[in-house]
N, C-alpha and C positions, 0 to 999 in steps of 0.2 A: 646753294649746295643741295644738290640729290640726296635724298634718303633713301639707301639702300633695302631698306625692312619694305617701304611700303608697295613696292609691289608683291614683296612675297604677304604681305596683307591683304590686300587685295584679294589675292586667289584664296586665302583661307576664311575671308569676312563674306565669300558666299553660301550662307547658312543656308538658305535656301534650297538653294541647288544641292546641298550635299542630302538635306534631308530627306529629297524627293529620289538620289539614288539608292538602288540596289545594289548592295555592296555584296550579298551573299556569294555571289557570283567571284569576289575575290576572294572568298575566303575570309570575310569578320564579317558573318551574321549578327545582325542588331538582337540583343539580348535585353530583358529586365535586369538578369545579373551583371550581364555588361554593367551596365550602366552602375546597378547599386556598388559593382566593384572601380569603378570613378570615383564616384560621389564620395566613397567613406574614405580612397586613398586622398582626395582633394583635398575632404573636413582636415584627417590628420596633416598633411601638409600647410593648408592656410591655418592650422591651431601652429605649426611651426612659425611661420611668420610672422602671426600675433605674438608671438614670444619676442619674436628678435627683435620687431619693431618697440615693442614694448622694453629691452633691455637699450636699445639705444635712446630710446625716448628718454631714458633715467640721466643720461650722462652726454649728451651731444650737445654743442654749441654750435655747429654746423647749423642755418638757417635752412640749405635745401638737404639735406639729410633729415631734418626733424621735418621738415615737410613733407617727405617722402614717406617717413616710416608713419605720418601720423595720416597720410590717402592711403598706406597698404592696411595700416591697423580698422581705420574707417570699411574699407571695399571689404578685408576679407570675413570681417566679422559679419556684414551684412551679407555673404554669399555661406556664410557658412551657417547662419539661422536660415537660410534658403535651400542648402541642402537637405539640413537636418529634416526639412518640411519633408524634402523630395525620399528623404529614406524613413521615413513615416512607416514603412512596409517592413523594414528590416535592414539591418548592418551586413557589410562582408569584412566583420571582426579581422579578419587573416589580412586582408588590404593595407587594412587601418593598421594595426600594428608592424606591418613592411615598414608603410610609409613612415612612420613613428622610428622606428629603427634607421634609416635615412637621413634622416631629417637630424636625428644627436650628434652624429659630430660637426654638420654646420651651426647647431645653436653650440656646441662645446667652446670652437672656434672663438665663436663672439664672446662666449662668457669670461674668455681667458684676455681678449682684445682690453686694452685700457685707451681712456683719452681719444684724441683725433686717430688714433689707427684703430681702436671700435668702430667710428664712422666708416674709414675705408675697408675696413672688414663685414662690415655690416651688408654697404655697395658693393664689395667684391661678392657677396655671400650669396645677396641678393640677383644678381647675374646667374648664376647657376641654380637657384632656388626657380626663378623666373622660368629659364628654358626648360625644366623640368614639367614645372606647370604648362609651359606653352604645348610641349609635346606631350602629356596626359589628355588636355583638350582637343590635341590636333585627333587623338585616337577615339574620342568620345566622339567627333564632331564628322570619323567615317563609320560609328558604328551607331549610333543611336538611333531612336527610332522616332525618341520622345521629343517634343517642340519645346516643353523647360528645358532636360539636359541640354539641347542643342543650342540653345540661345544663352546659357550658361557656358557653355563651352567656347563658345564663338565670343561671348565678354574676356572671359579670361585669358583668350589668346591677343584681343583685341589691346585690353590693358597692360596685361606683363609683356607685349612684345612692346611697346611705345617705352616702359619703362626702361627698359633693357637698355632702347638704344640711350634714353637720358642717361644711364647709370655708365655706359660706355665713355659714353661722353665726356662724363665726369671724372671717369677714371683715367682716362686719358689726354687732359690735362695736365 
């Protein structure tokens, strides 16, 4: 069976290529605020994550669901002490908090989920948590300037788009 994601993988797993162009010319000049306005909406989005992963981890018998939420709890905590590094300089407080407002009624969602429809709530949650983060990367990874952000950006799309299609998959069973 063809997987439909990996060639659009493909064209976005060329980090390279994207760092070395000039994007100013479209119209998104690579910024330090750029960037620190990533970073801080990322931190609050994967601190969402860790949450959700962390409330299904309390009550899931599902064996790939607790697997899943215990590689998202793992990846995002270690990307998000990897930010933190990266914003070392300073927060863009106003990002963080968007994304923090965002991000409550999919953890409200799951809080209110019981039993095996927490699982599937969790998977469904996950699906749109995911393409959110793929598309905050995909805009990091035309504007950046920076070789960390960009190899960070290029991970995140790398891993939540593979997730996706698992989670698809899953769901549509």
């Amino acid at each position: 069976m063809t997987v439909p994601i990996r060639p659009v993988l493909a064209l976005l797993l060329c980090g390279s290529a994207l760092a070395q162009t000039d994007h100013s010319a479209h119209g998104a000049a690579p910024t330090p605020s750029s960037d620190r306005t990533f970073l801080s909406g990322m931190v609050a989005h994967h601190i969402a994550a860790v949450q959700m992963s962390k409330l299904v981890l309390a009550t899931t018998k599902n064996p790939q669901v607790k697997g899943w939420a215990q590689t998202i709890l793992k990846a995002q905590e270690q990307e998000i002490r990897q930010m933190n590094t990266l914003l070392a300089g300073g927060r863009d407080t106003a990002a963080a908090a968007r994304m923090t407002a965002e991000m409550a009624p999919m953890l409200g969602r799951l809080k209110a989920a019981a039993g095996v429809s927490r699982d599937r709530v969790f998977v469904q949650g996950m699906v749109g948590h995911h393409a959110s983060a793929v598309t905050m990367a995909t805009g990091a990874l035309t504007t950046s300037r920076s070789p960390a952000v960009l190899k960070l950006a290029r991970d995140i799309v790398r891993a939540q788009a593979q997730e996706i299609y698992d989670f698809q998959l899953y769901l549509n069973r």
